[in-house]
C-alpha positions in Angstrom: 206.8 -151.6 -29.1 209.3 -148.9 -28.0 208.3 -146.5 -25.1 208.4 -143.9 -27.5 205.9 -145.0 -29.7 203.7 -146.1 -26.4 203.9 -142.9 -25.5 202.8 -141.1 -28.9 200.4 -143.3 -29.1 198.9 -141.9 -25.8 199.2 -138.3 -27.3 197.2 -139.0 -30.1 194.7 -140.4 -28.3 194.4 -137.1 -26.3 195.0 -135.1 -29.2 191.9 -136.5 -30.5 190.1 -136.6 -27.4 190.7 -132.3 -27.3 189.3 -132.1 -30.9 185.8 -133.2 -30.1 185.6 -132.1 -26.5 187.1 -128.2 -26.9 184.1 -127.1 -29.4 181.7 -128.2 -26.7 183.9 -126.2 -23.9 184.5 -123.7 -25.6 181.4 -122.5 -28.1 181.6 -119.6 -30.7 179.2 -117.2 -29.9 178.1 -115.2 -32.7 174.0 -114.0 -33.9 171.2 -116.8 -33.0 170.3 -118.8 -36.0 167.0 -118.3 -37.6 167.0 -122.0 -37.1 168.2 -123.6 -34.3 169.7 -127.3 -33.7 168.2 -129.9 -31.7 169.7 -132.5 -30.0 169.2 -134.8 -32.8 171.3 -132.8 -34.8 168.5 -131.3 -37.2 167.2 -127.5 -36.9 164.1 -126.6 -35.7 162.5 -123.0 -37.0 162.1 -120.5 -34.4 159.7 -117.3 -35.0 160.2 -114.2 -32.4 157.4 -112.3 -31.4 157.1 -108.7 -30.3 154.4 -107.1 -27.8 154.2 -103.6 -26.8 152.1 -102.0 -24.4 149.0 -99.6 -24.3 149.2 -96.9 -27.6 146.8 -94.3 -28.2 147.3 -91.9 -31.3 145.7 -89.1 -30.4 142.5 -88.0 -27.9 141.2 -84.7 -26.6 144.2 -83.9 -25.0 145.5 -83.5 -28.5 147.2 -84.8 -31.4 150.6 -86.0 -32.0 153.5 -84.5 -34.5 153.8 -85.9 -37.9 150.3 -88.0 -37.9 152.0 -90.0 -34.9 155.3 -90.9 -36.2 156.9 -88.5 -33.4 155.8 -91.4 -30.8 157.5 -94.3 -32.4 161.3 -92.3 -33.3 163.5 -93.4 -30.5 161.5 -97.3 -30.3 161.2 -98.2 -34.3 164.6 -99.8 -35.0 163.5 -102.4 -32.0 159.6 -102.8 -33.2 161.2 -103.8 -36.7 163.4 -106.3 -35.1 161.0 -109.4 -35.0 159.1 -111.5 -37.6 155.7 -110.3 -36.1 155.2 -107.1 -34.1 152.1 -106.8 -32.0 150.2 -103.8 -29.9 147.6 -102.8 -27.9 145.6 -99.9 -29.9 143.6 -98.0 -27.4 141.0 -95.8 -29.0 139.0 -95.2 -32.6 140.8 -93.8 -36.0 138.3 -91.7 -37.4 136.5 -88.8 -39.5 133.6 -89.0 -36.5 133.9 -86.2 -33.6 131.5 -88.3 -31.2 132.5 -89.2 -27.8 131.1 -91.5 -25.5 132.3 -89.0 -22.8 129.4 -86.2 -22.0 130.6 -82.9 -22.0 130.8 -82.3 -18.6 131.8 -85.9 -17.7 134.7 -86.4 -15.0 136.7 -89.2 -15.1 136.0 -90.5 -18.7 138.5 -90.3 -21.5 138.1 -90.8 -25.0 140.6 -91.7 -27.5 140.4 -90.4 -30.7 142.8 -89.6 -33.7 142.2 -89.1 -38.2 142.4 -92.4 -39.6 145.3 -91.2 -41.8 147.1 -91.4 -37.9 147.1 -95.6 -39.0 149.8 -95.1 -40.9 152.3 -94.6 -38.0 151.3 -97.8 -36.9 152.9 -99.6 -40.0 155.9 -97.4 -40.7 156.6 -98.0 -37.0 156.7 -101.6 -37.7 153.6 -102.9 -36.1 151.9 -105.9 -38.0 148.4 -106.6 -35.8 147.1 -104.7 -33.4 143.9 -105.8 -30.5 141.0 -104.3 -30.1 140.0 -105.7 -27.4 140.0 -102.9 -25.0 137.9 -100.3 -23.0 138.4 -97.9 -25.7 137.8 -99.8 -28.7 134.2 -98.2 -29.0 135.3 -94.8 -28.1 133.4 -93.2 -31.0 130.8 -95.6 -31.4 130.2 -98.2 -33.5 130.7 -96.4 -36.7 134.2 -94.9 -35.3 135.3 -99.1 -34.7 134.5 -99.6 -38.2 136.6 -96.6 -39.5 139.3 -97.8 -37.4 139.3 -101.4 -39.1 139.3 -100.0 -42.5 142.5 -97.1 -41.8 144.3 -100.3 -40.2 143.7 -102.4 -43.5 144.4 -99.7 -45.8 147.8 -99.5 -44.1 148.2 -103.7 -44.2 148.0 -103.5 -40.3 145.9 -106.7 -39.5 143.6 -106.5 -36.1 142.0 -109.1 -34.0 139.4 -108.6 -30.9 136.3 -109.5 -32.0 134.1 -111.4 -30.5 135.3 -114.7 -32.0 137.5 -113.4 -33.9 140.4 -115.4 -34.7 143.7 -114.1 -36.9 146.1 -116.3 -38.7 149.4 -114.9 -40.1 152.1 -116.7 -41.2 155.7 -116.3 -40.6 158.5 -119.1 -41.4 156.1 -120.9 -43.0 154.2 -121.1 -39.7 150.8 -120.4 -39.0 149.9 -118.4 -36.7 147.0 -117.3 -34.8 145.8 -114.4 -32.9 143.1 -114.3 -30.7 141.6 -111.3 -28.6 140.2 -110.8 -24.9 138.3 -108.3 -23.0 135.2 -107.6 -20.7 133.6 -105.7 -23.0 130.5 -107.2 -25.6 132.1 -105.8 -28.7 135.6 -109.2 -28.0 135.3 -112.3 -26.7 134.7 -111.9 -22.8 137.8 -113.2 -20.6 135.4 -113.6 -17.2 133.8 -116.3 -19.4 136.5 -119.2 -19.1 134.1 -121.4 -21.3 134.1 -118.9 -23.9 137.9 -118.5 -23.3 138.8 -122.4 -23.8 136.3 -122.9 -27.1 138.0 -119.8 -28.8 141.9 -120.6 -27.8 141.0 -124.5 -29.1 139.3 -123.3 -32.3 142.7 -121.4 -32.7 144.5 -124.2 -31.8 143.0 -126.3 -34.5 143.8 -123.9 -37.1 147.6 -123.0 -36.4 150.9 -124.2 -35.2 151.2 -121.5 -32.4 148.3 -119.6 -30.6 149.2 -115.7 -29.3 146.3 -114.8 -26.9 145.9 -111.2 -26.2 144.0 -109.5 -23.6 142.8 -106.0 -21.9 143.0 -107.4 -18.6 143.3 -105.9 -14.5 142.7 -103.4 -12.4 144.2 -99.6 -13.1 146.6 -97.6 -11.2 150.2 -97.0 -9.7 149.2 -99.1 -6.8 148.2 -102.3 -9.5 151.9 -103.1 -10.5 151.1 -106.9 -8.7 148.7 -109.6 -9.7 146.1 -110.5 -7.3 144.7 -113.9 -6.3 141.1 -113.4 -7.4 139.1 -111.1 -9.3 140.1 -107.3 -10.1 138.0 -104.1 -10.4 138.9 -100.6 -11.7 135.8 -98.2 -11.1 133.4 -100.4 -9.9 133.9 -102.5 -13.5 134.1 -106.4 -13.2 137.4 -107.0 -15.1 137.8 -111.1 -14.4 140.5 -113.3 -12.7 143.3 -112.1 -14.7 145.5 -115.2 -13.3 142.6 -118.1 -13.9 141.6 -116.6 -17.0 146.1 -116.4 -18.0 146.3 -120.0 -17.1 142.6 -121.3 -18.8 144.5 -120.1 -22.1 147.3 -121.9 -21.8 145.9 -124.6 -20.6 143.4 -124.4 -23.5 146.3 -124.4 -25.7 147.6 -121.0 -26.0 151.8 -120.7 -26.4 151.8 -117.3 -25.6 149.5 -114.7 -23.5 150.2 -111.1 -23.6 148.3 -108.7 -21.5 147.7 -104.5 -21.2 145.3 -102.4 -19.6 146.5 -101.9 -15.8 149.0 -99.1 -17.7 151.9 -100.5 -15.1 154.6 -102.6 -15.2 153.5 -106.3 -14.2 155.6 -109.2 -13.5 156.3 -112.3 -15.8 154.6 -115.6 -15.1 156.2 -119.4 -16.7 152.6 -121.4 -16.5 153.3 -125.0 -18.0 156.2 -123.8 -19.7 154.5 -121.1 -21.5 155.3 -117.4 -21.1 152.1 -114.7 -19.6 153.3 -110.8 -19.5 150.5 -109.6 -17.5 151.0 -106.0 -18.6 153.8 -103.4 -20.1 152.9 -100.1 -19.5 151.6 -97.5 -21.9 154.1 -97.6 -24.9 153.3 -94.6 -26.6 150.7 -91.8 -26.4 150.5 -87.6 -26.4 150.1 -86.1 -23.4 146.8 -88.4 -22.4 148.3 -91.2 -20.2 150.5 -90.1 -16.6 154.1 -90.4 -16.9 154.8 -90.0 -12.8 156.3 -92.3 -11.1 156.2 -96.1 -12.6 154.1 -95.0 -15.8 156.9 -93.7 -17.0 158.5 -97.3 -16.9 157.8 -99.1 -20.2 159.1 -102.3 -22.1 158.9 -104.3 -25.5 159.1 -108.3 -25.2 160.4 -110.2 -27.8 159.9 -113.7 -27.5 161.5 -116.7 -29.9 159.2 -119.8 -30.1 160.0 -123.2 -31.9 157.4 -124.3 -34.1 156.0 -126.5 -31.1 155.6 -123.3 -28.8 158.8 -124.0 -26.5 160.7 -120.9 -25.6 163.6 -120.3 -27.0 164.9 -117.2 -25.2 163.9 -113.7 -25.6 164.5 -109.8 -24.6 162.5 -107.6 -21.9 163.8 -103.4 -23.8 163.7 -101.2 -20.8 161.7 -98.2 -22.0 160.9 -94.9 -20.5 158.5 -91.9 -21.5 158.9 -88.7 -21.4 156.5 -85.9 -19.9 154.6 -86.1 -23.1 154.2 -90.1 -22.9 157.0 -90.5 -25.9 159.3 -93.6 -24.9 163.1 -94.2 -25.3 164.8 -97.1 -24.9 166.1 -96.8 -20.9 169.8 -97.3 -20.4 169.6 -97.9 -16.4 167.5 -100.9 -16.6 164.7 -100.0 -14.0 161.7 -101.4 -15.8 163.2 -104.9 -16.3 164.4 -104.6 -12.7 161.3 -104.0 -11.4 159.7 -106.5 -14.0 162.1 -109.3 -12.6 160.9 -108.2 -8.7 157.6 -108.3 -9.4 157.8 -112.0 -10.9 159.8 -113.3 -8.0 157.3 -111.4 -5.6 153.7 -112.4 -7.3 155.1 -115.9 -8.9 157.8 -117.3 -6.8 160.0 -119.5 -8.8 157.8 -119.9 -11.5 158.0 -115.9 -12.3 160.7 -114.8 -15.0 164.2 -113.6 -13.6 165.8 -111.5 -16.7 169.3 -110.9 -16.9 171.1 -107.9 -16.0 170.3 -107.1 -19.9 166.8 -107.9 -20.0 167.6 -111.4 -22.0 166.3 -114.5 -21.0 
């Protein structure tokens, strides 16, 4: 063999060598797949999930524009991003005028907005919303019911009942939604027995399990997660951490939390994702936008159809003076999300990007 052909020989060998290795250095980057590969070279199908925080549609502070469509506006093209949008609906939709505030009351708030006010829940983009909340029975018993049946006439499922378990599918996976609070009318999350029989009965009945829950202590001091038990008011709210980590230990792949109307951080707890809490997403002039209520956010999550993480998106939001959020150029809410998980969580808290991806 001539040392000419040696040599070509040896640049074919490299030549070939650069045509497997360069795709791997150098990846196309382009939109994530609906279905994404596994090492074993088949795809796996991936759902994404959306959770918003606190939303009230209307209370005696007054009613919103356009039957509450002037809340959602600037937020609605994100909402309608993902393959199942959830929220926190704080307060009843209903014909009834009661209160369970007295008329000289101070320090209680209703919530309280025409049924017809559901219907700026689904062009928003929201497809279940929980119950499980402080203000659920706002106008009684009667004014819950009404709220379930303006939500259904819209196609807006709910969950937060005691019991109460929800099953949707999406991608030809099932599912489920389950709803917590220390209140009798949902499932009480101070009763970790009662936590682990409802998150397994969901387990047994889906592919993934969303736990939601009205969870914490209120306030612009409450933006961290304490070791222990919390109290707003003199009101036993539970151990928002053990009751977070008896879900997922249950069997939960994804907890999602409200009620402290602050920013909270992030938590990874056996590779599962908790958001403690998002803010208030949207209300009318009924919730404080000084200081970090203003801040807001909208998760989006993408899970496999075994529950592992896929990456995700924390939207920096803020609201205006009437409680009507925008999506937040500068970043501050997933900056301070990001502090607060490295401050509460250590390395197991969420660090997002610069972006708010993860």
């Amino acid at each position: 063999m001539s040392r000419w052909s040696a040599f070509g020989g040896v640049l074919a060998v490299w030549a070939a060598l650069l045509v497997v290795l360069l795709p791997s250095l150098f990846p196309r980057r382009g939109p994530e797949p609906a279905e994404a590969s596994t090492a074993s070279g088949a795809h796996e199908r991936v759902v994404s999930i959306s959770w918003a925080g606190d939303i009230t549609l209307g209370s005696s502070f007054g009613l919103p524009p356009e039957q509450g469509r002037s809340l959602f506006t600037h937020v609605r093209r994100r909402l309608r991003t993902s393959e199942l949008t959830l929220g926190n609906l704080e307060g009843a939709l209903s014909e009834s005028a009661g209160s369970k505030c007295a008329a000289a009351s101070e320090g209680c708030f209703s919530f309280h907005a025409p049924p017809q006010n559901a219907a700026s829940l689904r062009w928003a983009g929201f497809d279940l919303m929980n119950l499980a909340n402080n203000h659920a029975f706002d106008a009684g018993a009667g004014g819950q019911q009404q709220t379930v049946e303006a939500l259904r006439r819209q196609r807006v499922r709910h969950v937060g009942w005691p019991g109460q378990i929800n099953v949707v599918r999406r991608r030809g996976l099932r599912i489920a939604t389950v709803g917590f609070a220390p209140y009798p009318w949902s499932t009480d999350l101070r009763d970790l027995a009662a936590v682990r029989a409802l998150v397994a009965r969901a387990r047994a009945r889906a592919d993934l399990v969303v736990v939601m829950a009205h969870l914490g202590a209120e306030g612009d001091d409450q933006t961290h997660v304490p070791e222990g038990r919390e109290y707003h008011m003199g009101e036993d709210r539970g151990d928002t951490r053990a009751f977070a980590h008896t879900a997922i230990d249950a069997g939960a792949d994804l907890v999602l939390g409200s009620g402290p109307h602050v920013l909270r951080g992030i938590e990874f707890h056996g590779g599962k994702l908790i958001a403690y809490s998002l803010g208030n997403l949207a209300g009318w002039h009924n919730f404080s936008t000084s200081g970090v209520y203003a801040l807001s956010g909208l998760l989006t999550v993408r899970l496999s159809a075994e529950g592992h993480l896929r990456g995700g998106r924390f939207t920096s939001l803020r609201l205006d003076a009437a409680g009507v959020p925008s999506p937040d150029p500068t970043g501050e809410a997933s900056a301070l999300v990001s502090q607060l998980g490295h401050e509460d969580f250590g390395f197991t808290g969420l660090r997002l990007r610069r972006d708010g991806s993860f």
